[in-house]
C-alpha positions as a Markdown table, in Angstrom:
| # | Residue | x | y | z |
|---|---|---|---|---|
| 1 | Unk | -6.4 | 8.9 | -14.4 |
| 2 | Unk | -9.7 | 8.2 | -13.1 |
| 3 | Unk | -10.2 | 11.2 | -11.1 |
| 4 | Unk | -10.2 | 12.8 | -7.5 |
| 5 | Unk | -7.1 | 11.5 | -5.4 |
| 6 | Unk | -8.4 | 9.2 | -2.6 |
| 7 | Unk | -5.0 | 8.2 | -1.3 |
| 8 | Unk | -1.2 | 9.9 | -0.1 |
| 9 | Unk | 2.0 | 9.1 | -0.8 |
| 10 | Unk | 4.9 | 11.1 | 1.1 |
| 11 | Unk | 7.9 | 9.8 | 0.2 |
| 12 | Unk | 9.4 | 8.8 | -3.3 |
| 13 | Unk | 11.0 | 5.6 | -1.9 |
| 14 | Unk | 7.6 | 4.5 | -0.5 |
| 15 | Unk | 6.3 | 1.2 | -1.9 |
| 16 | Unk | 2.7 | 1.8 | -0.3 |
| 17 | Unk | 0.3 | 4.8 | -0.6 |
| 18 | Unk | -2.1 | 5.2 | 2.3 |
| 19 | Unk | -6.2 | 5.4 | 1.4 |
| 20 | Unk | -8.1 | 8.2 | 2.6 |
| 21 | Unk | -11.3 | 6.7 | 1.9 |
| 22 | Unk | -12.6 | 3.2 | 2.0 |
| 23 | Unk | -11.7 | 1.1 | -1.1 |
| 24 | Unk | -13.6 | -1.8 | -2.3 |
| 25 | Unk | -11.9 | -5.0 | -4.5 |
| 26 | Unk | -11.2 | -3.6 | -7.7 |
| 27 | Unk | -11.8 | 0.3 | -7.0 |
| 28 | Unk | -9.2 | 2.4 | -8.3 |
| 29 | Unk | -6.8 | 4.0 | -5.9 |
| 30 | Unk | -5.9 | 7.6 | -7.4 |
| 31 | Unk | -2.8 | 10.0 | -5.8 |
| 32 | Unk | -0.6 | 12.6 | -7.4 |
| 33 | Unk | 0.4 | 11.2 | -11.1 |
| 34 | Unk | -0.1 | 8.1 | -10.0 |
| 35 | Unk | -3.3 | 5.1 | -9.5 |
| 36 | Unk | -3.6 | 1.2 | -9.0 |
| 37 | Unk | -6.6 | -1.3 | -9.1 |
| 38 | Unk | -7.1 | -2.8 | -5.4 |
| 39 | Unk | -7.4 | -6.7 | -5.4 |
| 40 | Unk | -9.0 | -6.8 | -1.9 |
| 41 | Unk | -10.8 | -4.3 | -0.3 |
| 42 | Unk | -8.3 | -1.1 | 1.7 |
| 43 | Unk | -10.0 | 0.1 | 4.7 |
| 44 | Unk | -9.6 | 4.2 | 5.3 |
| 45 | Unk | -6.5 | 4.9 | 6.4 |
| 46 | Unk | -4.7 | 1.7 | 5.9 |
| 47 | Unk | -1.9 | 1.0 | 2.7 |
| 48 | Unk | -1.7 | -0.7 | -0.5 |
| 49 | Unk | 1.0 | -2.2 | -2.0 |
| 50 | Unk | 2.5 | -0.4 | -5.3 |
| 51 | Unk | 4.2 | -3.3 | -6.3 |
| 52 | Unk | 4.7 | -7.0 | -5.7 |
| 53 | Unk | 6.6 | -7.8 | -2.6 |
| 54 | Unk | 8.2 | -11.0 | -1.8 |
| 55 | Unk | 8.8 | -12.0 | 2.1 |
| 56 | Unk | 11.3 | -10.5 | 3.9 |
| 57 | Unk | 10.9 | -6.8 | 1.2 |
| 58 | Unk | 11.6 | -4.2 | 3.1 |
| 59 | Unk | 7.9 | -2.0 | 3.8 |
| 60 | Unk | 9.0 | 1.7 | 3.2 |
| 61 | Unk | 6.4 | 4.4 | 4.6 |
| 62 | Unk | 7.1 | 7.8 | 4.9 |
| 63 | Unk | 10.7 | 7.4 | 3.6 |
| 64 | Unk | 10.9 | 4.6 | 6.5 |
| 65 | Unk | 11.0 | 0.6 | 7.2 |
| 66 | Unk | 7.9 | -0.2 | 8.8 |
| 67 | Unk | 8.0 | -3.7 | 8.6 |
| 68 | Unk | 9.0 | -6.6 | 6.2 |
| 69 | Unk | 6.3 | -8.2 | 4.0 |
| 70 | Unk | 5.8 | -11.8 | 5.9 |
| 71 | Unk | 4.7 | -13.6 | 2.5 |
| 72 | Unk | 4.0 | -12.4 | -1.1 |
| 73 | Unk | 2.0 | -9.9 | -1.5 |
| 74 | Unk | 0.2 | -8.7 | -5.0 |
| 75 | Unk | 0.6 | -4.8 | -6.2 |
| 76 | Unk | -2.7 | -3.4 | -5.4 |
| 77 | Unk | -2.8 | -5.6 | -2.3 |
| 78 | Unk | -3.9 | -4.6 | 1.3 |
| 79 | Unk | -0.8 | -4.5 | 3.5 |
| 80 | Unk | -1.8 | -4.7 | 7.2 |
| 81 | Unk | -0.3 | -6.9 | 10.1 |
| 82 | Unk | -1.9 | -10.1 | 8.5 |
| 83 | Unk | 1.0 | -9.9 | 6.0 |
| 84 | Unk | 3.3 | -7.3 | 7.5 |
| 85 | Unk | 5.8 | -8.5 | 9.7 |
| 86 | Unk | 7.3 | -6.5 | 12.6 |
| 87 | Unk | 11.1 | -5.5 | 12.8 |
| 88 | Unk | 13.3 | -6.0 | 16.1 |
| 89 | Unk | 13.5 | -2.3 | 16.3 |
C-alpha cells in the first residue's frame, strides 16, 4: 500500500470509493486494504470506479444503485454525471 487512506468505501457491494482529497491522473487512491491508480484526475469528494463498467452496470454506493454507468468506463476512472446515468427512481 502506498500509504495514508485518502478515500472511503462503506459498503462491500460498492463498485466506487469516494476521494477525500483531490486526486490527480495517475495518483494512487488508498482506503482500508485496498488502492487503485486514477486515470483522470478525482475531484474531493467525488468517486472512482473499482472496476470496469460497461453501460447500463448498475453504480452501487453505500450498499445502493445510484445510477447506471451511461458508457464504458475504465477501473480507476472518475464517475460523475458525464458518464453516470440517472435511474427513473
Amino acid at each position: 500500500m502506498s500509504g495514508a487512506s485518502n478515500a472511503v468505501i462503506i459498503h462491500p457491494d460498492d463498485n466506487v470509493v469516494t476521494v477525500t482529497e483531490d486526486i490527480p491522473t495517475d495518483g494512487t487512491v488508498v482506503w482500508g486494504t485496498g488502492e487503485i491508480r486514477a486515470t483522470t484526475p478525482i475531484p474531493y469528494g467525488h468517486k472512482i470506479a473499482l472496476r470496469p463498467l460497461v453501460a447500463g452496470d448498475a453504480v452501487i454506493k453505500y450498499g445502493h444503485l445510484i445510477g447506471r454507468a451511461a458508457g464504458p468506463i475504465a477501473a480507476g476512472e472518475h464517475i460523475h454525471q458525464h458518464n453516470l446515468s440517472k435511474e427513473d427512481w
